[in-house]
C-alpha positions in Angstrom: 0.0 0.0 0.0 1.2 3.4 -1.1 1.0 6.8 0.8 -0.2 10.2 -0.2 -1.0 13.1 1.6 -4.0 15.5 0.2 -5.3 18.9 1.9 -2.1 20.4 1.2 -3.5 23.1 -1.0 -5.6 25.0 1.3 -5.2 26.6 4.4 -1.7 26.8 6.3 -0.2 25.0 3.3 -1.1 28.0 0.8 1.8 30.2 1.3 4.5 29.7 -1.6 7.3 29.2 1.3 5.5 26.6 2.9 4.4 24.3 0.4 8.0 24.4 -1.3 9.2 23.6 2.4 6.6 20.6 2.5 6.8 19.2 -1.4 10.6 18.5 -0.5 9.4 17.0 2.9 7.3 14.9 1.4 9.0 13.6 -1.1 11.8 13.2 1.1 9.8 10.8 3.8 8.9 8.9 0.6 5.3 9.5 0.2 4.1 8.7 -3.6 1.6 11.1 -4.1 0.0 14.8 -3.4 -3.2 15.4 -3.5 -5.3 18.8 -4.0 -9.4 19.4 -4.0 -12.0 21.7 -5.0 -14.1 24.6 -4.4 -14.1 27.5 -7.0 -17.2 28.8 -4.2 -18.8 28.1 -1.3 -22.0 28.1 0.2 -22.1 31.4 2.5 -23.2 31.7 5.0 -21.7 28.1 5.5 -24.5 25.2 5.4 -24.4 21.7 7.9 -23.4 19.8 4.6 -20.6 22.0 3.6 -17.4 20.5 4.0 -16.0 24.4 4.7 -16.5 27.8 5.7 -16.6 30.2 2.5 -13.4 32.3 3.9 -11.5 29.2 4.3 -8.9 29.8 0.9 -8.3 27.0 -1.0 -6.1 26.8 -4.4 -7.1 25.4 -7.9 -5.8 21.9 -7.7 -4.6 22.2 -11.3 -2.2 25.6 -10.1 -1.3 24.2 -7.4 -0.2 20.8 -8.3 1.9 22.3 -11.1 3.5 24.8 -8.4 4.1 21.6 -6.6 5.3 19.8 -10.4 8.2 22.2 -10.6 9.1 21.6 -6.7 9.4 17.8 -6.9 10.8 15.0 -9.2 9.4 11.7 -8.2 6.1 12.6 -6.0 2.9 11.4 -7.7 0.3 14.9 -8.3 -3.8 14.4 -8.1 -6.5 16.4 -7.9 -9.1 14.8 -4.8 -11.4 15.9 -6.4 -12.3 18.0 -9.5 -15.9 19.0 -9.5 -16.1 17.7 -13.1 -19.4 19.6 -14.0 -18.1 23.0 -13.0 -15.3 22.5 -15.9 -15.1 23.0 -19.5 -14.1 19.7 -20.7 -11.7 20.8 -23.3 -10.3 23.4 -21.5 -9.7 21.4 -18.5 -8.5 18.6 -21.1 -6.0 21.1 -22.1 -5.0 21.5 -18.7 -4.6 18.1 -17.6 -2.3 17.3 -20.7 -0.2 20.8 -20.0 0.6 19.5 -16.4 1.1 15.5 -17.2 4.0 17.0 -19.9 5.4 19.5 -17.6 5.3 17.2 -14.5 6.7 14.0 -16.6 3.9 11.9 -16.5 2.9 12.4 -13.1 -1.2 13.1 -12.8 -3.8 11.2 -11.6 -6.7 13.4 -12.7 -9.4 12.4 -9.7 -12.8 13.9 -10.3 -16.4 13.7 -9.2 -19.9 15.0 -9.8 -19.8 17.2 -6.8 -22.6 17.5 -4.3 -23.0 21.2 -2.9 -26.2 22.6 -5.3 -24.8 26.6 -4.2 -21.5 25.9 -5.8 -23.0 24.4 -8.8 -25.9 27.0 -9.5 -23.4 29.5 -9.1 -21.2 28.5 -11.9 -24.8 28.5 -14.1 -24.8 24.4 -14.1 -28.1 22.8 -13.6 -28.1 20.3 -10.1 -29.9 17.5 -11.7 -27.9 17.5 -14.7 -24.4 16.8 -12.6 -23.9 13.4 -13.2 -24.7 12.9 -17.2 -22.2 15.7 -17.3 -19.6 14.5 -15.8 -19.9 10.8 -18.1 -19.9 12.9 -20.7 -16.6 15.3 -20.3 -15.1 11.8 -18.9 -15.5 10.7 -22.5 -14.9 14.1 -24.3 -11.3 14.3 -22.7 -10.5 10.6 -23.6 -11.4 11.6 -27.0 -9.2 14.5 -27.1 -6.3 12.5 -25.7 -6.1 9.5 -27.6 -7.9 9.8 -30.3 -6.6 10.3 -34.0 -9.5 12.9 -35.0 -11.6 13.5 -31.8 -14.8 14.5 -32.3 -17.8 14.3 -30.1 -21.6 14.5 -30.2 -23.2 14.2 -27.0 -26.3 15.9 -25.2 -23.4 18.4 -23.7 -20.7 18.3 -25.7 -20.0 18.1 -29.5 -16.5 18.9 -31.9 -15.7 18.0 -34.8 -12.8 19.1 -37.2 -10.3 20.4 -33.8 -7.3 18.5 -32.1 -5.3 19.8 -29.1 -1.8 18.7 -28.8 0.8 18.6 -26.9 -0.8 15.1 -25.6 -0.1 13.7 -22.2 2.9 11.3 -21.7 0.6 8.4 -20.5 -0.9 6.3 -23.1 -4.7 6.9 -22.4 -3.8 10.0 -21.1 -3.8 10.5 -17.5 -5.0 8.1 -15.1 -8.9 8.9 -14.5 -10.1 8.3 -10.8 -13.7 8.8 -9.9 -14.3 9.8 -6.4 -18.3 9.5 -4.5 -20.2 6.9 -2.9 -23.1 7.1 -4.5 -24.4 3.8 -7.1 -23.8 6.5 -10.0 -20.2 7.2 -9.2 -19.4 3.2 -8.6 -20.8 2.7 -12.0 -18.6 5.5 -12.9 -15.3 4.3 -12.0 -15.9 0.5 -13.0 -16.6 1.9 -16.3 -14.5 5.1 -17.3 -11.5 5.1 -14.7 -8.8 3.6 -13.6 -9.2 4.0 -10.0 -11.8 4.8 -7.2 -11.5 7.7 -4.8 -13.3 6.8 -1.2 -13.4 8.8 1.7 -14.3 7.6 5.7 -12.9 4.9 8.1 -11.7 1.2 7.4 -15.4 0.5 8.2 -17.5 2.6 6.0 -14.7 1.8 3.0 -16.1 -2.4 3.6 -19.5 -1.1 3.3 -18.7 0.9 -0.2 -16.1 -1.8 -1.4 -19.1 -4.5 -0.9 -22.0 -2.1 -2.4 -19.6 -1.4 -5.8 -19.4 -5.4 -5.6 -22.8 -5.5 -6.3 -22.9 -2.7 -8.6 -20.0 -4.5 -10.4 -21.7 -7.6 -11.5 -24.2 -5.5 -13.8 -21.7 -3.1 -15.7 -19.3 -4.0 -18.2 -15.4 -2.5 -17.4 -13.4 -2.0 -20.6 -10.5 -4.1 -20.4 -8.3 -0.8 -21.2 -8.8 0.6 -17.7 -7.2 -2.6 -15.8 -7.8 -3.4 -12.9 -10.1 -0.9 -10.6 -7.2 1.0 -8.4 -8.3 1.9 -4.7 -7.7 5.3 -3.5 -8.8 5.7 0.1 -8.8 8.9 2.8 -9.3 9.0 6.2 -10.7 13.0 7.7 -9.2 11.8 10.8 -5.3 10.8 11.9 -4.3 7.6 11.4 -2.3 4.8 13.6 -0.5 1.4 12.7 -4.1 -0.5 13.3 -6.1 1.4 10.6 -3.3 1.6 8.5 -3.7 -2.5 8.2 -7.0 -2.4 8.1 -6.9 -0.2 4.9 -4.2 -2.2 3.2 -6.1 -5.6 4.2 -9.1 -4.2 2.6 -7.3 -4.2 -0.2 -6.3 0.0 -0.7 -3.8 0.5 -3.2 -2.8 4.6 -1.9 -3.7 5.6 1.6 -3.9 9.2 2.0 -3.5 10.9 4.4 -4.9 14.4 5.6 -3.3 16.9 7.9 -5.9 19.3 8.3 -7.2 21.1 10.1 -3.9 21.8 11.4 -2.9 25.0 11.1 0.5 25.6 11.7 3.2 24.6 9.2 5.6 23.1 11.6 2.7 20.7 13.3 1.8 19.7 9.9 5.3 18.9 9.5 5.4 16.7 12.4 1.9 14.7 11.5 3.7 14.3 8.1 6.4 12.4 9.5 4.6 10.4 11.9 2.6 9.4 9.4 5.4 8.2 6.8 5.8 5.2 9.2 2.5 4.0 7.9 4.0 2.8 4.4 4.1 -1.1 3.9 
């Protein structure tokens, strides 16, 4: 089981200083990957579902994690998550190709269908329409990354007759992971990604690891994706015994997530206890 740290791009870890400090941290303890989310707004006043408060600052993931690109040389970079219906697909195509070249092949692009209807009206996208759009710019942005003349004619998106290069340096393009726990988003990830993005404790993870089980049996995965990679957070710190519990239920990356500490040099410390997790 690998380990990854996400969080890192918002709060005490926004000041240019500081992340540099932590990137070389990181990568020095010999964590795999860093990990960014999402919010281009938030809810405010701030609402009981609203993971939170709208003057907490938070970075794009994709400016971030190329900030982070030009401070590190081996570290693994995803977003955790995109709100994929709040994006362009081309542009954000464009944008995940730019940052898999400059980074050498380094993205995981994790995305989801979001779930906070304030952020999403704001940015003039309809609620009900969030998860047809995000299968849908899935599959534009695959088109635009591997295929010889991309085109595209779906209920949100349509081209024809346009290319984008430079493309990324993974075949496929970068490495799709769908995050959510819904029956939608399991269907999602066994059939347009290569991984799965779960949040909660060793226990709720059995509980959505059996329920995509289920969901499994009546979709079809394309052989191109492999097998389904596991991609699993904890909110809260994490010791030796949850650590094995994760990697016995089978977690491919554990992540782990420093906030909401807010001082740079406590982070550093939780950072380093945690490397000891790594098996």
């Amino acid at each position: 089981m690998q380990l990854g740290v996400n969080g890192l791009g918002a709060k005490a870890g926004l000041p240019p200083a500081v992340t540099a400090r932590l990137a070389a941290l990181v990568e020095g303890l010999g964590y795999t990957s860093w990990w960014a989310g999402d919010h281009v707004v938030l809810p405010s006043p701030r609402t009981p579902d609203t993971p939170m408060d709208p003057r907490d600052p938070i970075l794009d993931p994709l400016v971030h994690l190329t900030y982070v690109a030009a401070l590190t040389r081996r570290v693994e970079l995803g977003t955790g998550i995109v709100i994929l219906p709040q994006r362009n697909p081309l542009v954000l195509a464009k944008q995940a190709a730019s940052l898999d070249v400059l980074s050498g092949g380094r993205l995981h692009l994790g995305v989801g269908a979001g779930y906070l209807e304030p952020e999403m009206t704001a940015v003039g996208v309809p609620f009900t329409e969030r998860g047809r759009r995000t299968d849908e710019y899935i599959d534009a942005m695959v088109q635009l990354w591997t295929t010889e003349r991309p085109r595209m004619d779906g209920r949100y998106v349509r081209f024809a007759d346009v290319d984008a290069h430079p493309r990324p340096v993974r075949d496929g393009g970068p490495r799709i992971v769908v995050g959510g726990h819904s029956d939608a988003a399991f269907r999602r990830a066994l059939t347009r990604a290569h991984g799965w993005f779960g949040v909660g404790t060793p226990d709720e993870l059995a509980a959505n690891l059996a329920r995509m089980k289920g969901v499994a049996g009546d979709v079809e995965r394309p052989a191109r994706l492999g097998r389904l990679e596991i991609t699993a957070m904890q909110l809260q710190p994490v010791d030796r015994a949850t650590a094995d519990r994760f990697a016995d239920l089978g977690v491919d990356r554990l992540l782990v997530y420093p906030l909401p500490l807010e001082d740079p040099d406590d982070i550093a410390r939780f950072l380093e206890r945690h490397a000891r997790l790594a098996r």
